[in-house]
N, C-alpha and C positions, 0 to 999 in steps of 0.2 A: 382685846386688840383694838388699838384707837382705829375708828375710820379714816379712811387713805379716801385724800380729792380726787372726785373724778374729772374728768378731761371733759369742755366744754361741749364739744362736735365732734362728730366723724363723717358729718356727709361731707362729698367732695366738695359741692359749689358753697359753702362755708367758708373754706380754709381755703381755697386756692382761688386766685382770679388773677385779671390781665396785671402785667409786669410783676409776677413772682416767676424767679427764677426756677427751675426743674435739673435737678440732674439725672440724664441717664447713664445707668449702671449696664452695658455693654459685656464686661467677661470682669472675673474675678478667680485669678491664679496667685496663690500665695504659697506656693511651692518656688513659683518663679518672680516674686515680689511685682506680678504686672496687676493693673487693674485700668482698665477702659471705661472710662467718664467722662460725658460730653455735654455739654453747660449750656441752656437754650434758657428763651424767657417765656412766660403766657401769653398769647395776644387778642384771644375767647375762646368761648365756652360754649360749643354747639351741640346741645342734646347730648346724646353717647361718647361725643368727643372733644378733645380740648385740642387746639391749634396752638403750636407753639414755633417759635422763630426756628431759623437752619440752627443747628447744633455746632457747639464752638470743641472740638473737632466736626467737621461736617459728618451727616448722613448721609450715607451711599446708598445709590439705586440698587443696589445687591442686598441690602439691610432692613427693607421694606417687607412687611410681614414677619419679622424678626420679634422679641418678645424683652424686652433690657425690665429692669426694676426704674420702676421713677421715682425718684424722691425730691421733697421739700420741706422749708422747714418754717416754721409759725412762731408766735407767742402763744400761750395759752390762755386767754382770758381768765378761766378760774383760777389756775395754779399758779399763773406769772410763769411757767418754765418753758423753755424753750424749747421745742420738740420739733423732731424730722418724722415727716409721715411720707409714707412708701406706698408702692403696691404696683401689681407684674403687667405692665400696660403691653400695650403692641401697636409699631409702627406701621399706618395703615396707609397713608401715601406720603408723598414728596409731592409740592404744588409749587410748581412757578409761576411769579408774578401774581404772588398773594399783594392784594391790598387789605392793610388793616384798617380797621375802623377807629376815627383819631378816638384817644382818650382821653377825657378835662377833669377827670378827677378818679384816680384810681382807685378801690378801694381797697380795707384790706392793710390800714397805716401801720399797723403792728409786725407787718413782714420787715423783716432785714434783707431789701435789696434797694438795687438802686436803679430803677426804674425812672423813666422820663414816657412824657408821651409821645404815642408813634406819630410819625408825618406822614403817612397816606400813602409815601412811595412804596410800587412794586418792588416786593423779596420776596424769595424763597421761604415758604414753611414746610411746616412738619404737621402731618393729622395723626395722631396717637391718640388711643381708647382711655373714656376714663376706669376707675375702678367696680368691679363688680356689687354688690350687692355682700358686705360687709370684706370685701376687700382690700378697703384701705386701712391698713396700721399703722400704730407710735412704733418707730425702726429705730435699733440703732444704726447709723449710717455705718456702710462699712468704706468711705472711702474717709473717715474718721472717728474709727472703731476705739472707742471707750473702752478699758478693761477693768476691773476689779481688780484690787489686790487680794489675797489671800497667805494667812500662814504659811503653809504648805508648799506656797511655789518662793517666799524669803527673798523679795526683791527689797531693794533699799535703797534710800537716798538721803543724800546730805545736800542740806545749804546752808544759808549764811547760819556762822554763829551764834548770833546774840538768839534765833531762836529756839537755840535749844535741841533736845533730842525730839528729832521727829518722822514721821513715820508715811509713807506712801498709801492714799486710799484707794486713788485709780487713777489713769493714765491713756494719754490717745497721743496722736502723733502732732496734736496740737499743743497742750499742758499737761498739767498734772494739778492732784488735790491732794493735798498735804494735813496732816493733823500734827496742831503744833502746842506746845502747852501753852496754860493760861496763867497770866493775860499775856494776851500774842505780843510777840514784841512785831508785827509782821503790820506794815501799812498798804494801803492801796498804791497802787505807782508806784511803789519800792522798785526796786532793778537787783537782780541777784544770782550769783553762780550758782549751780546745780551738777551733781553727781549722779545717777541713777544705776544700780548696781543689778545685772539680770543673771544670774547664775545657774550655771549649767546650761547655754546653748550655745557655747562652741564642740568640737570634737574633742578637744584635749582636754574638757570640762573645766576650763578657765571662766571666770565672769564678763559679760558681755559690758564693757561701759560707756555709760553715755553722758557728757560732759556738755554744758553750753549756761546761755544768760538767758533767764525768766523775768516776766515782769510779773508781783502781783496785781491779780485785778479784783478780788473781793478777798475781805474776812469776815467769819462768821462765827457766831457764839454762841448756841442751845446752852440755857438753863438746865438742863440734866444732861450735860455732857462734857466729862472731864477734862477734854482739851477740846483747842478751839479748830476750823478749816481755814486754811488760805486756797485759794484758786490761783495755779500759776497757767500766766500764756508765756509757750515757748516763743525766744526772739534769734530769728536768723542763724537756725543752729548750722554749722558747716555739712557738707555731702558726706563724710566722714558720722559723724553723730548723726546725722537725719536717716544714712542707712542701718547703722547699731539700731536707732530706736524702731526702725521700718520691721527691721528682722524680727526683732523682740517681740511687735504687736503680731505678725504674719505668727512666728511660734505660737501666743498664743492664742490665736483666733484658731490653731489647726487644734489645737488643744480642745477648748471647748467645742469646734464641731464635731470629734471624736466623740465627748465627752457625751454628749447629745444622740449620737449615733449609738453609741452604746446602748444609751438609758431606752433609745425609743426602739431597740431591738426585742430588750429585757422588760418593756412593760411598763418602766419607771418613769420616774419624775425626775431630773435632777434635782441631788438634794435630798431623796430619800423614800419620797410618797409613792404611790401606786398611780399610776392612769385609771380614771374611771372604767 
């Protein structure tokens, strides 16, 4: 088995510093398609804890000593891939009339956010815990939960014609990754209808579908690999298709955490192996 890259860092003051955004993960109900995500930036890093601005929905004085998941998300220096890292912090005060200390050069250029430096005026922050002591992990985000396709569950999808029969690899509520024959007929910046077909999760065992316009944003071609990837981002899909495709990931995120409960009752791995 060829070696797989490893990930550059995991200590926290690495990967995170002033003006990276933070999401907190709040509740997560997928029986009821809710999930509570509140969007704050870094503003330092003091010892045990990271200061970060009021939360875009705000934190409430009732919610202090409360425990959300934080997540962000990096480049990887080794791998070039883009990863969300997580881990289970806790809100330890509300401080008004924080002054930040200005910043003239952020570091850290490889984050995707959009960051400006502070002006010194009093706001409201936030003191949340960093991560423990190998607590911080590569997450999948679940307020834009990635799934695998598999045989077995026979999802599908059609798009434009010219390329061809193609087949679904995984899917989030953002895009999709498509496997299309070669040579792609699939460019960068293309714009293209999309079908996605989820079968079996109505009651009447009818197909769930979801319809809208994708834009490609990458193709890619492995030398041992019979067809090629395109990466679609969805564009402006209507409340009608944003909630088919909502439902669709909520099934099966309830899926594999079953799947998972299962396996860690019986000892196993998903997948087949034993737990040590």
């Amino acid at each position: 088995m060829a070696e797989q890259p490893t990930h550059s860092v995991t200590a926290i003051d690495q990967i995170l510093g002033p003006g990276t955004q933070v999401e907190l993960i709040f509740d997560v109900n997928l029986i009821k398609d809710f999930i509570d995500v509140r969007t704050a930036t870094v503003l330092e890093m003091v010892d045990d804890y990271i200061i970060i601005t009021q939360a875009s929905p705000p934190v409430l004085k009732s919610m202090v000593g409360s425990s959300p998941e934080a997540t962000f998300v990096r480049r990887d220096s080794v791998t070039g891939e883009i990863l969300r890292w997580g881990w289970r912090t806790q809100i330890e005060e509300i401080v008004e009339n924080y002054r930040p200390k200005p910043i003239d050069d952020l570091p850290h250029d490889d984050l995707p956010h959009d960051s400006q430096p502070h002006d010194e005026q009093p706001m409201t922050a936030l003191i949340i815990s960093c991560p423990s002591v190998g607590g911080l992990t590569a997450t999948n985000a679940r307020i834009d939960y990635r799934l695998n396709t598999s045989d077995d569950r026979k999802i599908s999808i059609q798009t434009h014609p010219s390329f061809g029969r193609v087949s679904l690899l995984d899917f989030s509520a953002g895009g999709a990754l498509i496997a299309i024959p070669r040579p792609p007929q699939a460019t960068v910046g293309m714009k293209l209808w999309f079908t996605i077909f989820f079968p079996g999760l109505t009651s009447d065992g009818q197909p769930t579908i979801v319809t809208g316009e994708a834009k490609v944003m990458r193709v890619t071609i492995e030398e041992d690999e019979p067809t090629a990837r395109a990466g679609l981002k969805f564009l402006d899909l209507d409340l009608a298709a944003s909630r088919a495709l909502q439902k669709a990931i909520n099934y099966y995120m309830l899926e594999e955490q079953r799947s998972r409960g299962r396996a860690s009752r019986e000892g196993q791995i998903p997948g087949g192996g034993q737990t040590p």
